[in-house]
C-alpha positions as CSV (number, residue, x, y, z in Angstrom):
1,X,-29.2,-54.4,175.8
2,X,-29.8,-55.1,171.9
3,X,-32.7,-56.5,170.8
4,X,-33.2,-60.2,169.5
5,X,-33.4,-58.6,165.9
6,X,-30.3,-56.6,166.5
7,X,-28.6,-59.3,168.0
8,X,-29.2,-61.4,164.7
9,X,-28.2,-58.6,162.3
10,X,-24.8,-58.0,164.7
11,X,-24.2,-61.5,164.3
12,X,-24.0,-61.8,160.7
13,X,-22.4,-59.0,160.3
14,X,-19.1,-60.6,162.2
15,X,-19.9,-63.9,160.6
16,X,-19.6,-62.1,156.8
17,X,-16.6,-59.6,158.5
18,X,-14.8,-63.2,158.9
19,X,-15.5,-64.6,156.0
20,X,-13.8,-61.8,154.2
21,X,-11.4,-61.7,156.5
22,X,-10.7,-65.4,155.7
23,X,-10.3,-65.2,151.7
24,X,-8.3,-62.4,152.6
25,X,-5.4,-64.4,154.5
26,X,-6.1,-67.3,151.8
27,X,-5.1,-64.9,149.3
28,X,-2.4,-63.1,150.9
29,X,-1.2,-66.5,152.3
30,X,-1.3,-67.9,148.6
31,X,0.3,-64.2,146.8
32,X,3.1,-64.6,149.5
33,X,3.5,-68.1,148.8
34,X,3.9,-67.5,145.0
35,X,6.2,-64.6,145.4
36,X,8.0,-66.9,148.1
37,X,8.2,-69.3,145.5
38,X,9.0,-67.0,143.2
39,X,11.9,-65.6,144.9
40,X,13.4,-69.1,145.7
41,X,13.2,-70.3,141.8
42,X,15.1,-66.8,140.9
43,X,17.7,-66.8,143.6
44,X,18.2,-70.4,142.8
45,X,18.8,-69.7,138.7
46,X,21.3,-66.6,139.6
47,X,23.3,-68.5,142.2
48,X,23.4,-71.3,139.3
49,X,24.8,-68.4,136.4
50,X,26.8,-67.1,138.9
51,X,28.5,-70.5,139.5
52,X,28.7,-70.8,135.9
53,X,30.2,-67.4,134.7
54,X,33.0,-67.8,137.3
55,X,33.7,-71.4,136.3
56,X,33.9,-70.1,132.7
57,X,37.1,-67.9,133.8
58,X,38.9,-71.0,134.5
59,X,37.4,-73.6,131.8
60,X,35.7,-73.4,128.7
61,X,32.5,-75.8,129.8
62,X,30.0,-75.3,131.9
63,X,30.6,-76.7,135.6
64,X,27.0,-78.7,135.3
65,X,24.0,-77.4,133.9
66,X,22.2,-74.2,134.7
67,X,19.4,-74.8,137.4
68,X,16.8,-72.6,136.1
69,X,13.9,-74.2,135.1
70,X,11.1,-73.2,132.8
71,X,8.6,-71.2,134.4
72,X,4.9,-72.4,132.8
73,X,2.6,-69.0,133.6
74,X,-1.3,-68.8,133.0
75,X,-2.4,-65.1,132.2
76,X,-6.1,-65.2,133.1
77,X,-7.3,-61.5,132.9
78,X,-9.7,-60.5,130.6
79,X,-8.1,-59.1,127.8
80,X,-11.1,-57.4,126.3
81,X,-10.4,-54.6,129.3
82,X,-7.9,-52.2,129.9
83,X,-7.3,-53.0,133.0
84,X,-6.8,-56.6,131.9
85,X,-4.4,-55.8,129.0
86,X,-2.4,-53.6,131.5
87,X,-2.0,-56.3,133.9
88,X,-1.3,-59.0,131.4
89,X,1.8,-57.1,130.1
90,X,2.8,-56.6,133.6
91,X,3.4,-59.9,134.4
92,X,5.1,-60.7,130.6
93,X,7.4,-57.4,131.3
94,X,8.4,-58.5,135.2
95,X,9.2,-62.3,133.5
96,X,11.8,-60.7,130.8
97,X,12.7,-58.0,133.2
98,X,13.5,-61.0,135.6
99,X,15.3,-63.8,132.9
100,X,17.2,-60.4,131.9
101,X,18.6,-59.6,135.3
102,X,19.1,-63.6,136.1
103,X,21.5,-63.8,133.0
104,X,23.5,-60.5,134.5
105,X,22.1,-58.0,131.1
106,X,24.6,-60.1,128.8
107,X,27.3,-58.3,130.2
108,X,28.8,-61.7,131.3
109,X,31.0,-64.2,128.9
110,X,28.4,-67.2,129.3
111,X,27.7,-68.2,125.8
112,X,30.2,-68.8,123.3
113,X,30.3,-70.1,119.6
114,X,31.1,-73.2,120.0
115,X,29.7,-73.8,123.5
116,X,26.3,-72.0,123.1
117,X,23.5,-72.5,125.4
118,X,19.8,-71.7,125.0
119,X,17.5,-70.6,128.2
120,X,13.8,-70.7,128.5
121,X,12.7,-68.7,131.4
122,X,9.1,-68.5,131.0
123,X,5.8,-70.2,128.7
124,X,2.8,-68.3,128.8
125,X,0.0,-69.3,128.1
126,X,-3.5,-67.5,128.1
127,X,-6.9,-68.6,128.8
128,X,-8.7,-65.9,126.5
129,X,-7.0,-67.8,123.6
130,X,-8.7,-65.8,121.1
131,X,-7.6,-62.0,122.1
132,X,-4.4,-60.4,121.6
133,X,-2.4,-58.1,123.7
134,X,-1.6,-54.9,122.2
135,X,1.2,-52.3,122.1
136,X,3.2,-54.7,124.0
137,X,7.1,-53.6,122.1
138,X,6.3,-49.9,123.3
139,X,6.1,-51.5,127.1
140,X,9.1,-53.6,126.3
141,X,11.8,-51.1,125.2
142,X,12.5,-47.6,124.6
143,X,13.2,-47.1,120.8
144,X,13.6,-44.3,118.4
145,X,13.7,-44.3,114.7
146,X,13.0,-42.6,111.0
147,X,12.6,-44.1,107.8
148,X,13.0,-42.3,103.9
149,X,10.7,-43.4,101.9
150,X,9.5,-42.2,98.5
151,X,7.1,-39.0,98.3
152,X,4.8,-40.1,96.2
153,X,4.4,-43.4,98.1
154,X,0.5,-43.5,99.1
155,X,0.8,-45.7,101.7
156,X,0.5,-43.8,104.8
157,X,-1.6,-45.0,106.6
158,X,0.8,-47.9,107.4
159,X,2.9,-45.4,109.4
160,X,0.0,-43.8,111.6
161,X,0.6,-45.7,115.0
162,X,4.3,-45.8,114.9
163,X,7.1,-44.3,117.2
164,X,9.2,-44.4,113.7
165,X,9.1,-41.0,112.5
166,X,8.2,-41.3,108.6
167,X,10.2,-39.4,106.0
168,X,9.1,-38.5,102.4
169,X,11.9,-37.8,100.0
170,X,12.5,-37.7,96.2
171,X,13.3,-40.5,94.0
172,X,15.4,-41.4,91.7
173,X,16.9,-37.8,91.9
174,X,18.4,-36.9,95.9
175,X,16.3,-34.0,97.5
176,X,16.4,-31.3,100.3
177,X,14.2,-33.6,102.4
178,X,16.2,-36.6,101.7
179,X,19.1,-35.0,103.3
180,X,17.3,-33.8,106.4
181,X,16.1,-37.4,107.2
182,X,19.3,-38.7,106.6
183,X,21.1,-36.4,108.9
184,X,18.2,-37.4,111.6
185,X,19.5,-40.7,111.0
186,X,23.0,-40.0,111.5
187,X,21.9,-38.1,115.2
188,X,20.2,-41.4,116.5
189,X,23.8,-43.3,115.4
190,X,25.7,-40.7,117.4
191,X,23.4,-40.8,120.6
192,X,23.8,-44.7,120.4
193,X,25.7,-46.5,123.1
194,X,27.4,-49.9,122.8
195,X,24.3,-51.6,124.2
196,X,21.8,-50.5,121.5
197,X,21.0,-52.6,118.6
198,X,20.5,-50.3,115.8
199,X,18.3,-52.2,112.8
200,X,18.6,-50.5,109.2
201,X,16.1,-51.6,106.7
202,X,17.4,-50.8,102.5
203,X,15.7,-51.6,99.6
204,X,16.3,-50.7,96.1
205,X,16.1,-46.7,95.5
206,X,18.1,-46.1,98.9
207,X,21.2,-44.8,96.6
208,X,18.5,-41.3,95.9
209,X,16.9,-41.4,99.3
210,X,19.7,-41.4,101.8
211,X,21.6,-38.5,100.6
212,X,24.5,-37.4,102.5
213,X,27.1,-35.9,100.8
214,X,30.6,-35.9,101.3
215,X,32.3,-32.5,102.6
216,X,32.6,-29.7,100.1
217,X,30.2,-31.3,97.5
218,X,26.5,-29.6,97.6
219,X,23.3,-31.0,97.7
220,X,23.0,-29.7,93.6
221,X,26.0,-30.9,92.8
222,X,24.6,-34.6,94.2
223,X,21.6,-33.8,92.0
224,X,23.6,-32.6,88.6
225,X,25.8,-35.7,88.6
226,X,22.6,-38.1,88.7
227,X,20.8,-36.8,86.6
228,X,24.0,-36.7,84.2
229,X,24.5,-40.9,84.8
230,X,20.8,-41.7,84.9
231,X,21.0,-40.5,81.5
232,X,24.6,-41.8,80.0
233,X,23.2,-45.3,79.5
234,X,25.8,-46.3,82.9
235,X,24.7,-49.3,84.3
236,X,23.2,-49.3,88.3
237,X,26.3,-50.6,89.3
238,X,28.3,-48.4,87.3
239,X,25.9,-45.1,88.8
240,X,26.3,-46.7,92.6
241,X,30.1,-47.0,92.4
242,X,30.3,-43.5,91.9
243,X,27.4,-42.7,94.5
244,X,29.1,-44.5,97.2
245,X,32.5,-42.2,96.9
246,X,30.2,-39.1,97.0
247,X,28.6,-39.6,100.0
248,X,29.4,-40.0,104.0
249,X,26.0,-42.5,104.4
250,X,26.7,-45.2,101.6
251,X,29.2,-47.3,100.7
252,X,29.9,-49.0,104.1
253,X,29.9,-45.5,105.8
254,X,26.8,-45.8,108.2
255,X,28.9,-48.9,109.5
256,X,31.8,-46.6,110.1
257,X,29.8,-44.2,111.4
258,X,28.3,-46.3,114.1
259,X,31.8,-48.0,114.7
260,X,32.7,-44.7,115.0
261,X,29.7,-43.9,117.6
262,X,29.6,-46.4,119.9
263,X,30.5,-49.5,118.4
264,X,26.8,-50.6,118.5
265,X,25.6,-54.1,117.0
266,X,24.3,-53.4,114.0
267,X,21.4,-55.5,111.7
268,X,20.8,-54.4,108.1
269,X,17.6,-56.4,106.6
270,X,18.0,-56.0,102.7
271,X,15.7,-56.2,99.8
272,X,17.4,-56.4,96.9
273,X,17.1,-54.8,93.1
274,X,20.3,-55.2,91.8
275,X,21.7,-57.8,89.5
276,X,23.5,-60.6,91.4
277,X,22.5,-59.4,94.4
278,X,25.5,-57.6,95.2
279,X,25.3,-56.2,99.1
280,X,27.5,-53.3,98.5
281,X,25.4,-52.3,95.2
282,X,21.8,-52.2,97.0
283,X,21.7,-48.9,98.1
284,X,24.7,-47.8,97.3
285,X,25.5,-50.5,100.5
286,X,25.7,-48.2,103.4
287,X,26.4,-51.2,106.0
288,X,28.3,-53.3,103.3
289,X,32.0,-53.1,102.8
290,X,33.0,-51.2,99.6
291,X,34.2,-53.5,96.7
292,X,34.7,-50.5,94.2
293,X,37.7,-48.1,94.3
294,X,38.0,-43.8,93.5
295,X,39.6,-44.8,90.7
296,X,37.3,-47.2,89.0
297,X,34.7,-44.2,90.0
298,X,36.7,-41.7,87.9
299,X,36.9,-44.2,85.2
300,X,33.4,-44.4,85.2
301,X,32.8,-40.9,84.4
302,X,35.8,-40.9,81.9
303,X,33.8,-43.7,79.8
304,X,30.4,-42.3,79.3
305,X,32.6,-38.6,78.9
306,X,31.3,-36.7,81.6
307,X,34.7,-34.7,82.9
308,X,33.5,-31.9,81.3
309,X,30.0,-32.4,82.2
310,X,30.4,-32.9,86.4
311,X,30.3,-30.2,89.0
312,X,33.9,-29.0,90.0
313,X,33.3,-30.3,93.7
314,X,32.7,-33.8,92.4
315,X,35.7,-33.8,89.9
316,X,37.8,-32.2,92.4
317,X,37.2,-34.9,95.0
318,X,37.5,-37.5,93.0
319,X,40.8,-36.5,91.5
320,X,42.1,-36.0,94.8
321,X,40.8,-39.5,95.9
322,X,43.4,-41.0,92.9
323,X,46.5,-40.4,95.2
324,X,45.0,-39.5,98.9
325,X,43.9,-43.4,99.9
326,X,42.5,-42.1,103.0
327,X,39.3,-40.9,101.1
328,X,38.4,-44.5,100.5
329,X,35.4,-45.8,101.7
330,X,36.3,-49.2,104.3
331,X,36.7,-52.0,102.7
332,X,36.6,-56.1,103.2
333,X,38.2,-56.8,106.8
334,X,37.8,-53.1,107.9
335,X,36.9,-53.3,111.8
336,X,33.8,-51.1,111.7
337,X,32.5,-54.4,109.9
338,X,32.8,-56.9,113.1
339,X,29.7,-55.9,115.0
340,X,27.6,-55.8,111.6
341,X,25.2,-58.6,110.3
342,X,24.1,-58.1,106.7
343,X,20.9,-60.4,105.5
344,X,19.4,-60.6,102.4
345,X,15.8,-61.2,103.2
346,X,14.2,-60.3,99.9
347,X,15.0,-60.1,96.1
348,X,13.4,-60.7,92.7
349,X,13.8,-64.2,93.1
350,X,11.3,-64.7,95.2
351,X,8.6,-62.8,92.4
352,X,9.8,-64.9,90.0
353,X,9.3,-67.8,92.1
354,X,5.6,-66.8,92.5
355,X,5.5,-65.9,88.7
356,X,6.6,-69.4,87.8
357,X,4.3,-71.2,90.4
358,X,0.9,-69.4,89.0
359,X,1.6,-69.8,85.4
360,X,2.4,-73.9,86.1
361,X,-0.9,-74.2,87.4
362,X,-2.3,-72.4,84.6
363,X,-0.7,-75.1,82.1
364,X,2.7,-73.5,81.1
365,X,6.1,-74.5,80.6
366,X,7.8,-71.5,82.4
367,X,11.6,-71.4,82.4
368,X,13.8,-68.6,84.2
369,X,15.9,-67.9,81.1
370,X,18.1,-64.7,82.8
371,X,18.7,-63.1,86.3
372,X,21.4,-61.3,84.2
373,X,19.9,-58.7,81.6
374,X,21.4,-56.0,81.0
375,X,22.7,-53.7,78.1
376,X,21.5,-50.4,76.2
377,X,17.1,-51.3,76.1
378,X,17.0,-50.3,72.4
379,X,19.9,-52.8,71.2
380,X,18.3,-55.1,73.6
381,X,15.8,-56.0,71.4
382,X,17.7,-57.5,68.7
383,X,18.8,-60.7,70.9
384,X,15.3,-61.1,72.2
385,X,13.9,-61.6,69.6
386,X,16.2,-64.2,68.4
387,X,16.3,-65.9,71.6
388,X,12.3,-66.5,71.5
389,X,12.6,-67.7,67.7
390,X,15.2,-70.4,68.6
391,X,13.0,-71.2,71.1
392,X,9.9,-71.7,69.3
393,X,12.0,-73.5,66.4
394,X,13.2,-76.3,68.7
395,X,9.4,-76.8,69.6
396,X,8.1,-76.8,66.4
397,X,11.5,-79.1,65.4
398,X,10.2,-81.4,68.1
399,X,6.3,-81.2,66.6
400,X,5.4,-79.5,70.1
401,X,2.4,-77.7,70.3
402,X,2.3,-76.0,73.6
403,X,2.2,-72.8,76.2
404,X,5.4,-71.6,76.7
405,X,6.2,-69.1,79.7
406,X,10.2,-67.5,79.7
407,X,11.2,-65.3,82.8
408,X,14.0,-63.0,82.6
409,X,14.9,-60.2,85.6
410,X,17.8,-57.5,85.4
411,X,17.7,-53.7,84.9
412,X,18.5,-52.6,81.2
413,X,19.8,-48.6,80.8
414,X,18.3,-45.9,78.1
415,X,21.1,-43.6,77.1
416,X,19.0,-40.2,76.6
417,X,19.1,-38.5,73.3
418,X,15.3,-37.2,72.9
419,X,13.0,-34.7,75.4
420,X,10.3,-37.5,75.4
421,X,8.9,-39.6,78.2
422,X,9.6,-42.9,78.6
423,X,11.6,-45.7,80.5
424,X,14.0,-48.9,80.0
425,X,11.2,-51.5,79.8
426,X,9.2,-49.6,77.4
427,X,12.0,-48.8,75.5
428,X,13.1,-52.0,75.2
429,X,9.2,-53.1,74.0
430,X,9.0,-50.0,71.7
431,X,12.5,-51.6,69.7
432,X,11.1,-55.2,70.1
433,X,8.1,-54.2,68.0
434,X,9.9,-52.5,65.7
435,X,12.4,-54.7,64.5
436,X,9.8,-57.2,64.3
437,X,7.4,-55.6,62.1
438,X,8.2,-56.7,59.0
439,X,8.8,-60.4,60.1
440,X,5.8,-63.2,60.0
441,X,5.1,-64.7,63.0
442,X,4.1,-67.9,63.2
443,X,3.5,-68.0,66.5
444,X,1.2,-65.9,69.3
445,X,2.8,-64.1,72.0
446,X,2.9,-61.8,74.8
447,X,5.5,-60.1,76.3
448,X,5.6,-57.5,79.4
449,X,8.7,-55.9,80.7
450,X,8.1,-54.0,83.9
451,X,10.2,-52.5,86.8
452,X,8.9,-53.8,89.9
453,X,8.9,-50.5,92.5
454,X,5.6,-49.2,89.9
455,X,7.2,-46.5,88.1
456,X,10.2,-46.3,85.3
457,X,12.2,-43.7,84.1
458,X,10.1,-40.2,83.4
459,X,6.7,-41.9,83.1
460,X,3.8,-42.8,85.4
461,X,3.9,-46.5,84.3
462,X,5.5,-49.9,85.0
463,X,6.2,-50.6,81.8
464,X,4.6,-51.6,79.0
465,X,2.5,-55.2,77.3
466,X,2.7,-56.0,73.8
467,X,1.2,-58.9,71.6
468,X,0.0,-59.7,68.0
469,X,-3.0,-57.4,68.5
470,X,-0.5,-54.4,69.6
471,X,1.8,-55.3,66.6
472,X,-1.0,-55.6,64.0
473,X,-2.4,-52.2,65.6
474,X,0.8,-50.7,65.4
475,X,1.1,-51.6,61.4
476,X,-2.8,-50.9,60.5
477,X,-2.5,-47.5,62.5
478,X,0.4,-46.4,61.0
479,X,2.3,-46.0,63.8
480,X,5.7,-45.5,63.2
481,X,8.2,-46.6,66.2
482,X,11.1,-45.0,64.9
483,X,9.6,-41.5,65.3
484,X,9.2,-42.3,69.3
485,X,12.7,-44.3,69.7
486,X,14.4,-41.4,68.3
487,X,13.0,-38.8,70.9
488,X,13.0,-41.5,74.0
489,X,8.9,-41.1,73.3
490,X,8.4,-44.7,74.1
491,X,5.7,-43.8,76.9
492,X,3.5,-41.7,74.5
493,X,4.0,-44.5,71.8
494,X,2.2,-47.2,74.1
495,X,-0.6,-44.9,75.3
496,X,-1.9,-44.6,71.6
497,X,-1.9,-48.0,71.4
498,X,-3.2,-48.3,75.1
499,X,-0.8,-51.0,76.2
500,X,1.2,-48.9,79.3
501,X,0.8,-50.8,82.2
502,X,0.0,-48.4,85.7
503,X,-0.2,-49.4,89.2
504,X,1.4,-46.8,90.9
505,X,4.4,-47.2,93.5
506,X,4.2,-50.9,94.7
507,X,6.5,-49.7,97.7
508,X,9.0,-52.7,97.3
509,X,12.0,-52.0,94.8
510,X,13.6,-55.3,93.4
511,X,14.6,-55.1,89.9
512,X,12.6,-55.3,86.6
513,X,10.6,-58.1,85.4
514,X,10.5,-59.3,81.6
515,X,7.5,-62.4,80.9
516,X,7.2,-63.7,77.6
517,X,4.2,-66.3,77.0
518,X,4.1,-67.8,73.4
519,X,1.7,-70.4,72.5
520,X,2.9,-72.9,69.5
């Protein structure tokens, strides 16, 4: 017999027991419900595609629309936890785990061209609207990846946290490290299967980085013939046409190459430093059909008289390619091509743009004069000069007194005759100043040339600024320029007069920048 007090005690105890016992059924009743639910909404949108995908095989419209409505979920957990982050990329993962299976893993013909349809499975929407969920991709998909990127690049930090395995090789001459990433990229293309999607990301300096030679030609050999071109005055285009038929990676063969593989889609996202933008230049184009031809190569190195000069491998291959077409890199139309998607998402356009917008504010007249400049830097000079006094004589002719801005982008070569250090931009500056030292100005200006990436030619600078104070300085100095144009000196020039512009690598290649600001 229990006592009154026991009784009591007893007695709550079932009363709380049934309580819990209670929410518990609520909750299972309400989780069954929802999966229930659940359930019925994705067996009715798969019965729905499945009635679709066989209609398809007898017409080319759908039979009615697809019932799969949107699903509107409310992630509630507290995302400041764990345990809440955990559970909150659960229920995102099951959602696009679920819309992937109900639209059969795309391996069904259900959305065409010119009939295509769009399907929302799921909104989300989260009641802890000021977190973020983190590390979701890695729970999403399995991917692998490496990236070449300049050495003296000191931006690594950025690279800390990824699965993309980060690469360090030499620019603007090919290296041994260079190679080895490149070959780690050519592994992940040959374990690919048709359903990967394998994204390539080139930028301007990809032509040095991603060395792959062809068979027979050496790694040195690779490095002989650039140096020789970098220094012949050829023209980027000119040094990339014979790059592409050197190696197995560029001009359109990493497209082969995964053709080749698995016939994988492809996505190259392209910056570009070239002039005109032209894909199968950047980078030597290795997902970008090959416009250029063996024998436009070995013209190339005919012209600037380099037979003599080349490796034997090189010449030997190249001679070979002038009657065996089947050393061609593919061209327009080739196969390998229709399961690749080339964008341009970047170029020096869009600097310019921002160039222009700033100095407008700032009270300017700013004109893009040239996205074409090119030539030998030295010779450059001469027109530049006479294009900025034509301009500042139809001002004047007009009784104009103002700020005038002129933009011009391009990549100018320096054919090397001297042991000095130097690069196109400050070349260019170096010949500008001359020529114009005898000359009266009647005008200030300002003009700095700069390649873009940070670095130019042998030298640790940009580029270069000069102005009336830098010319006066010059003459007052006694500085003579022709001493430094005839050993390539041009870098050592604007350090005496303290002009040489440094900002290290910028990491982002896209072609050199010349801004002229004159003030009437």
């Amino acid at each position: 017999m229990l006592s009154k007090k026991a009784q009591i005690t007893l007695l709550q105890g079932i009363i709380i027991l049934t309580v819990f016992l209670i929410i518990f059924i609520v909750i299972f009743i309400i989780r069954v419900g929802q999966q229930a639910e659940h359930g019925a909404w994705k067996t009715e949108c798969m019965t729905s595609v499945q009635s679709n995908v066989q209609w398809r095989k007898i017409s080319s419209v759908f039979a009615e629309d697809i019932r799969c409505p949107t699903q509107d979920i409310t992630i509630k957990e507290d995302l400041d936890t764990a345990k809440g982050q955990n559970t909150a990329k659960s229920h995102i993962i099951k959602s696009m785990e679920d819309c992937w299976e109900i639209y059969q893993k795309g391996n069904v013909d259900l959305f065409t061209d010119e009939n295509t349809y769009c399907a929302i499975c799921a909104i989300f929407d989260f009641e802890d609207k000021d977190k973020e969920i983190t590390g979701l991709p890695a729970r999403i998909i399995d991917y692998t990846g490496i990236i070449n990127v300049p050495e003296n690049l000191d931006k690594k930090e950025i690279f800390k946290k990824s699965k993309i395995s980060v690469n360090f090789s030499s620019h603007p001459i090919p290296n041994e490290n260079g190679l080895k990433g490149t070959l780690s990229m050519m592994e992940i293309v040959e374990s690919s299967t048709k359903n990967d999607l394998i994204v390539c990301l080139i930028s301007g300096g990809g032509s040095a980085l991603l060395s792959l030679p062809k068979k027979g030609i050496k790694l040195k050999d690779l490095q002989d013939v650039n140096s020789l071109l970098l220094s012949s005055g050829a023209s980027i285009h000119e040094i990339n046409t014979i790059r592409k038929h050197l190696s197995d990676f560029k001009g359109g063969n990493l497209a082969k190459k995964v053709y080749n593989s698995s016939g994988a889609t492809l996505i190259s996202l392209i910056i570009s430093d070239v002039v005109g933008d032209a894909l199968d230049s950047i980078a030597s184009g290795p997902t970008a059909a090959d416009k250029t031809t063996l024998k436009e190569a070995y013209s190339i190195i005919e012209k600037y008289k380099l037979i003599g000069k080349i490796p034997i491998s090189i010449k030997s291959h190249l001679e070979k390619g002038l009657s065996d077409n089947s050393l061609e890199n593919p061209k327009p139309n080739d196969p390998c091509f229709a399961n690749v998607h080339n964008y341009l998402i970047g170029s020096v356009r869009s600097a310019v743009q921002e160039v222009i917008s700033f100095l407008t504010k700032e009270g300017f007249e700013a004109e893009y004069f040239s996205n074409n400049i090119i030539g030998e830097a030295k010779e450059f000079a001469i027109p530049l000069y006479g294009f900025i006094s034509k301009y500042v004589q139809e001002y004047l002719y007009q009784n104009k007194l103002t700020k005038i801005a002129l933009i011009g982008t391009g990549e100018l070569t320096v054919t090397i005759r001297g042991s000095g250090i130097g690069g196109r931009n400050q070349e260019m500056l170096l010949s500008f100043l001359n020529f114009v030292k005898d000359k009266k100005l009647n005008y200030d200006f300002l003009i700095i040339a700069v390649n873009l990436d940070g670095i130019e030619g042998n030298s640790k600078a940009m580029g270069a600024l000069i102005d009336n104070y830098a010319l006066n300085k010059m003459i007052s100095k006694n500085i003579s320029p022709e001493k430094f144009l005839a050993n390539n000196d041009s870098n050592s020039f604007f350090k005496k007069l303290r002009t040489e512009i440094i900002t290290g690598p910028t990491g982002c290649n896209a072609n050199d920048l010349i801004l002229i600001l004159i003030s009437i």
